[in-house]
C-alpha positions in Angstrom: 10.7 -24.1 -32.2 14.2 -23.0 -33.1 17.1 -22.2 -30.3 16.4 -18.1 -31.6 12.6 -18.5 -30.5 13.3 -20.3 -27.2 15.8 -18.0 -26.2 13.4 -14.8 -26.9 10.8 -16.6 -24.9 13.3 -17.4 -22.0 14.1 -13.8 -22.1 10.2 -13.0 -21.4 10.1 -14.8 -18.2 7.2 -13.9 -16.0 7.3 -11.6 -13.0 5.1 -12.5 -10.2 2.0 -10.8 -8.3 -0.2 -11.3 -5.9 -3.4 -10.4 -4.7 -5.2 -9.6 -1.3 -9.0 -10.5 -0.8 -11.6 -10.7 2.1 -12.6 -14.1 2.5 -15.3 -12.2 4.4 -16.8 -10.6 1.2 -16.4 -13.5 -1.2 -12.9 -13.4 -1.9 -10.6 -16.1 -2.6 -7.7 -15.2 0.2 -3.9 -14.9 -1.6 -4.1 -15.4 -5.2 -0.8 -15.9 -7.1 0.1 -14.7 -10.4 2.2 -14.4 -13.4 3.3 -11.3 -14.9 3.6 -10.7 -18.7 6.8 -8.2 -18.6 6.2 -6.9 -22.1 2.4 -6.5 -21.4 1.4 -6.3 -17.9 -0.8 -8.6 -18.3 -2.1 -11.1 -15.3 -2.5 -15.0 -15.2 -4.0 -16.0 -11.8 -2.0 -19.6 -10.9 -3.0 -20.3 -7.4 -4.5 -19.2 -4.6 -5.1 -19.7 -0.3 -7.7 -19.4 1.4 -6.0 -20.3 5.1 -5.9 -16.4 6.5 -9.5 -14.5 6.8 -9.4 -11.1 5.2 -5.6 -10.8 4.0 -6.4 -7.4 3.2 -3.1 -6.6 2.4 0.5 -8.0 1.4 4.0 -7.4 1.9 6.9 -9.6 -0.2 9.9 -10.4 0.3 11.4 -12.9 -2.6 10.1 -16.4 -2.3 8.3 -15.0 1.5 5.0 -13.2 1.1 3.3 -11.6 4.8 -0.5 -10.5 4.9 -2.3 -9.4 7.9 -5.6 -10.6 8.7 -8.1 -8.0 9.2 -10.0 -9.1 12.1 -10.8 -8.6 15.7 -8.5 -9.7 17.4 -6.5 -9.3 14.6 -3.0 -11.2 13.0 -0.5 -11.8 10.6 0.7 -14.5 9.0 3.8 -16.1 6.5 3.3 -17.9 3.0 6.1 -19.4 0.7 5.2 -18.3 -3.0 8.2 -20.2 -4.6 5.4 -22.3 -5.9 2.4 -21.9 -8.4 0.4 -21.2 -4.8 0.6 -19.5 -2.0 1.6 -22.2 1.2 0.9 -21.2 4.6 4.3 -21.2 7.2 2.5 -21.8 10.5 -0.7 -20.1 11.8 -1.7 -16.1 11.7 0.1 -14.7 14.8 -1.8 -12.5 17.2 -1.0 -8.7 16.7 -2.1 -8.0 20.0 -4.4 -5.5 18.9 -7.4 -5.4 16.2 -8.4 -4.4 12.3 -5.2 -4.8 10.9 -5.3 -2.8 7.8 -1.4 -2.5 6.3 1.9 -4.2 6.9 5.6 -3.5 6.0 9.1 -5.4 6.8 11.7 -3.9 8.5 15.3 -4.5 9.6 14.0 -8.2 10.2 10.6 -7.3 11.7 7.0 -7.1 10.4 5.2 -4.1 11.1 1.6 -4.1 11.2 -0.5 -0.8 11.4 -4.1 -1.5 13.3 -6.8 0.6 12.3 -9.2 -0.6 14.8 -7.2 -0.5 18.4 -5.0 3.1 16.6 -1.5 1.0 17.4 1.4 -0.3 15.4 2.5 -4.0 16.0 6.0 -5.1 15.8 6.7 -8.9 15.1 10.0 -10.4 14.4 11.1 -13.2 11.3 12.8 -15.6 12.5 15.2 -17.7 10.4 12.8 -19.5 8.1 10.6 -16.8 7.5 7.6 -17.5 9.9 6.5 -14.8 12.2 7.3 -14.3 16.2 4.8 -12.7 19.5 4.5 -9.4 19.1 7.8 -7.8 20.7 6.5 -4.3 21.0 3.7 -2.0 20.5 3.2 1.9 20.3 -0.5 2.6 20.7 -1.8 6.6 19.1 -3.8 9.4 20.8 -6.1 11.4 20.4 -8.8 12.2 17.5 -10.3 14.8 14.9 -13.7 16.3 13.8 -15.4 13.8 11.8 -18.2 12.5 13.6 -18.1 9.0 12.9 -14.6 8.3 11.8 -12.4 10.2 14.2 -13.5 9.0 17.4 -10.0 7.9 18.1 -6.6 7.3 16.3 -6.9 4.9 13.5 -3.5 3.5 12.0 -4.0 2.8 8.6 -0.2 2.2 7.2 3.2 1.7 8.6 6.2 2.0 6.5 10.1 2.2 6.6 11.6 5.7 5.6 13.7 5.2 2.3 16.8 6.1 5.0 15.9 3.0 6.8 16.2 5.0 10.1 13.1 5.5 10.7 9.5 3.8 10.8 6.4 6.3 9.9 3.0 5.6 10.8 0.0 7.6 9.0 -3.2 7.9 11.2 -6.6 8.6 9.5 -8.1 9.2 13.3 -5.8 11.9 14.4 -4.7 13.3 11.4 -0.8 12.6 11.8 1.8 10.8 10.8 3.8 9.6 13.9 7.9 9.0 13.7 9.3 6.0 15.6 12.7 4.7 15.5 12.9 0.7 15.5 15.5 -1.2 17.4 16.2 -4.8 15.6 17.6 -6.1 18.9 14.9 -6.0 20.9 11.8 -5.8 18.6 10.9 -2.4 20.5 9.8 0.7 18.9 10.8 4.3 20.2 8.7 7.2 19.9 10.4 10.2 18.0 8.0 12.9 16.9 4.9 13.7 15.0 3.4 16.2 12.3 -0.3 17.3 12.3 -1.7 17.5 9.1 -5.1 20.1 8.5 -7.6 18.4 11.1 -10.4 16.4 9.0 -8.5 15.5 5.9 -8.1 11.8 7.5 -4.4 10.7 6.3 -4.8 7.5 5.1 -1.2 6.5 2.8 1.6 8.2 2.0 4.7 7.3 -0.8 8.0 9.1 -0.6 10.1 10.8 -3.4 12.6 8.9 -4.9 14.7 11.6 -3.7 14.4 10.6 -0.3 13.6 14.2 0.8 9.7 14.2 0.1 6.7 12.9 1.1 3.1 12.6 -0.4 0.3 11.9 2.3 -3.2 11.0 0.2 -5.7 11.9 2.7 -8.9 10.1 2.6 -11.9 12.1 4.1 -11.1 15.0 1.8 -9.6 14.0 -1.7 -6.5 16.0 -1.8 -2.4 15.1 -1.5 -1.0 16.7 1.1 3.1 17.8 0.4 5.8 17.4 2.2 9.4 17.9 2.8 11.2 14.7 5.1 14.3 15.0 6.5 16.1 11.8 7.3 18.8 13.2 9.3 16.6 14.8 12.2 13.6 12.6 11.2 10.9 15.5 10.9 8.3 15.6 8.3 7.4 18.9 7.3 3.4 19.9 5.4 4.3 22.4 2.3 1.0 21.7 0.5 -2.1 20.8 -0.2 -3.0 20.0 -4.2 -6.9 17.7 -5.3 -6.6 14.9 -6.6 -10.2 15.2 -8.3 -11.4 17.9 -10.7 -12.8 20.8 -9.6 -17.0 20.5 -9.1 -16.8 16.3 -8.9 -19.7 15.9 -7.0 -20.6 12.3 -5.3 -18.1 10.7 -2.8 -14.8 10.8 -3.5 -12.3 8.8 -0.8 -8.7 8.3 -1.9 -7.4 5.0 -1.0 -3.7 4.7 -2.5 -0.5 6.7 -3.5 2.5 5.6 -5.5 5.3 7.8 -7.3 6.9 7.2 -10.7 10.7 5.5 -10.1 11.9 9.1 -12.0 9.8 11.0 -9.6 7.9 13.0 -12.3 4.6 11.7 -11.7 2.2 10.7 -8.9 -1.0 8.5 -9.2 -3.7 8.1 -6.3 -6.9 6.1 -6.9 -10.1 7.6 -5.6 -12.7 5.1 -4.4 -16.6 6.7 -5.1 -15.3 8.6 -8.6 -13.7 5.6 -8.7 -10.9 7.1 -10.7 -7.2 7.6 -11.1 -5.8 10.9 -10.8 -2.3 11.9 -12.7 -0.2 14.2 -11.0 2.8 16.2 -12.2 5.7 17.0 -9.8 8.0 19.8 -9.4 11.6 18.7 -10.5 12.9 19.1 -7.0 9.5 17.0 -5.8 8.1 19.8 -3.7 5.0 20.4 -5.4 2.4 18.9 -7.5 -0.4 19.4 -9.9 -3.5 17.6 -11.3 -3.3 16.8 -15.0 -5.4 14.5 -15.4 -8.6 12.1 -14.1 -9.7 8.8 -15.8 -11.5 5.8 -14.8 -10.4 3.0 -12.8 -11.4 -0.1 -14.9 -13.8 -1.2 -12.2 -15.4 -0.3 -8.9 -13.8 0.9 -5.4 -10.5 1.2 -6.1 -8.5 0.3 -3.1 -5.1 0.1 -3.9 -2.7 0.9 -6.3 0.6 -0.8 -7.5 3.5 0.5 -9.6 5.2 -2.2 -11.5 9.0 -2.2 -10.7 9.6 -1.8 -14.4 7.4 1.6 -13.8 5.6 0.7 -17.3 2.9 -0.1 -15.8 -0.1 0.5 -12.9 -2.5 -2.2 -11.6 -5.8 -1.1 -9.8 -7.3 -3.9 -7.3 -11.3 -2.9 -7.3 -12.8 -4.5 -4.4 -16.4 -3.9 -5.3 -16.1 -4.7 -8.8 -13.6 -7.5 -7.7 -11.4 -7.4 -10.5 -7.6 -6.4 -10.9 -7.3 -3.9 -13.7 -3.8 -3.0 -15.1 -3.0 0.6 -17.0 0.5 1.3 -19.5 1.6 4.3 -18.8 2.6 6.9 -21.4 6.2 7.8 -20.0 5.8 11.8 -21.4 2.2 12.5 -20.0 2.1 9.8 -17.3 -1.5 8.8 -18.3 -2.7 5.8 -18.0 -4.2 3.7 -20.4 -6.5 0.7 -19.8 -4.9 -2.5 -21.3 -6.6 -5.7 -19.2 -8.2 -6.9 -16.1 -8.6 -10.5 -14.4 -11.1 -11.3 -12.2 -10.4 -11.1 -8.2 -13.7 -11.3 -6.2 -13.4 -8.1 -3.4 -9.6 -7.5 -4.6 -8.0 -5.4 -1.4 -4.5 -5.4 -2.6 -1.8 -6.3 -5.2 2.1 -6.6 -4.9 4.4 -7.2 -7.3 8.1 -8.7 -7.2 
């Protein structure tokens, strides 16, 4: 090989991914892997099966977090600077149960428990491994779906793009609530909350790259709910509602993830049961959107959905298919096109860094 060949292939370095499973349903824990940049393509290089159910993943450079979706439930640290995920320490306790999601914030883990309806706050300490829980804000009330709104059900936390504020999106009360986190003590601060249409079941939500919008993909009736978000007072405000399914798609149909193009013209949700991927177009000033197109998934029970950072391309995790599927995406139309997949038994989650 001549110095011209090894320099193009040094300039082709792989990215990095990984992959949440439940150990419960075959899967193989964390699973590491490298990332074609030209291609999108996966190669699986190591995996860990120490934490039950790492359903899904946060990262942080060589520092990857995962709860542990379990009653009682945890979370827990790896170290991915190698070809395999290492445990740092045990899970920690999250004081509450059914862990589904997990962010980081000004030096904190936050986990969002579906089961107890709470959000978790645990600090990082110096060398990454995770702290007691240092505080707790715990949801109320419910909604009218017999069988899944008995109670609030947290299902994701996340950091606004201000970094003011932390915004929890619960499928049992169909809200999202605003809290404010302090990084001194570990303590989180109620601030507000917005109802969203009672029975829609708000599951995720993924914020304009404009900073002043919000999309909320509710999961017990397939539509995107629209919003404006200020940052300065802290409010979120419904405009919308738009489907993320065609018209007349019979069968069940539960959205599971939403992510927004880095130039904020398109949306893409995945839709467990059609087991689709639904393109939508959004207004130039992000306050609206529209349904362009619907195609398939790859695979079966698509529970998340991952934008690469390069925005070229959009991985699928199917859980009951267990595979990881990964799209191109045509940067006029925003459609995705089916390019790969590597097998992930009951895939829950990908991140990519």
């Amino acid at each position: 090989m001549d110095g011209g060949q090894a320099e193009q292939r040094g300039a082709r370095r792989p990215g990095r991914a990984y992959i949440g499973s439940f150990t419960s349903a075959g899967g193989r824990g964390v699973l590491a892997a490298d990332v074609d940049p030209e291609t999108g393509a996966l190669d699986i290089t190591g995996s860990s099966d120490a934490v039950t159910d790492p359903s899904f993943l946060a990262l942080d450079g060589d520092l990857l977090y995962a709860v542990s979706e379990t009653e009682p439930g945890a979370a827990a640290a790896f170290d991915v600077s190698g070809p395999a995920p290492r445990p740092l320490g045990a899970p920690v306790p999250v004081d509450a149960a059914g862990p589904t999601h997990l962010a980081l914030a000004a030096g904190h883990v936050l986990t969002a428990n579906y089961t107890s309806g709470s959000v978790s706050v645990l600090p990082r300490a110096a060398d990454g491994t995770l702290r007691p829980v240092t505080g707790q804000v715990r949801h109320e009330g419910g909604g009218p779906v017999a069988g899944r709104q008995e109670g609030p059900h947290a299902h994701q936390v996340l950091p606004d793009p201000s970094g003011r504020w932390v915004l929890a999106v619960d499928l049992g009360t169909d809200s999202v609530t605003v809290t404010a986190l302090d990084p001194a003590t570990g303590t989180l601060r109620p601030h507000g909350a917005t109802a969203l249409r009672p029975g829609t079941g708000p599951r995720h939500l993924a914020f304009h790259p404009d900073g002043g919008h919000a999309y909320v993909l509710n999961e017990l009736e397939p539509t995107l709910t629209v919003c404006r978000w200020d940052p300065a007072a802290g409010v979120l405000t419904p405009l919308g509602e738009t489907p993320v399914v065609p018209e007349g798609t019979a069968g069940a149909r539960y959205p599971s993830e939403v992510v927004v193009a880095p130039d904020g013209r398109f949306l893409w949700a995945a839709v467990r049961g059609a087991d689709t991927l639904a393109v939508l177009a959004l207004a130039e000033d992000g306050a609206s959107a529209r349904l362009t197109a619907s195609v398939p998934c790859g695979g079966h029970w698509p529970r998340d959905l991952t934008l690469a950072p390069s925005g070229r391309h959009l991985y699928a995790a199917n859980e009951r298919s267990g595979d990881v599927t990964w799209f191109t995406l045509d940067p006029e139309t925003g459609l995705p096109e089916r390019t790969g997949s590597v097998p992930a038994p009951a895939a829950s989650c990908v991140v990519l860094g």
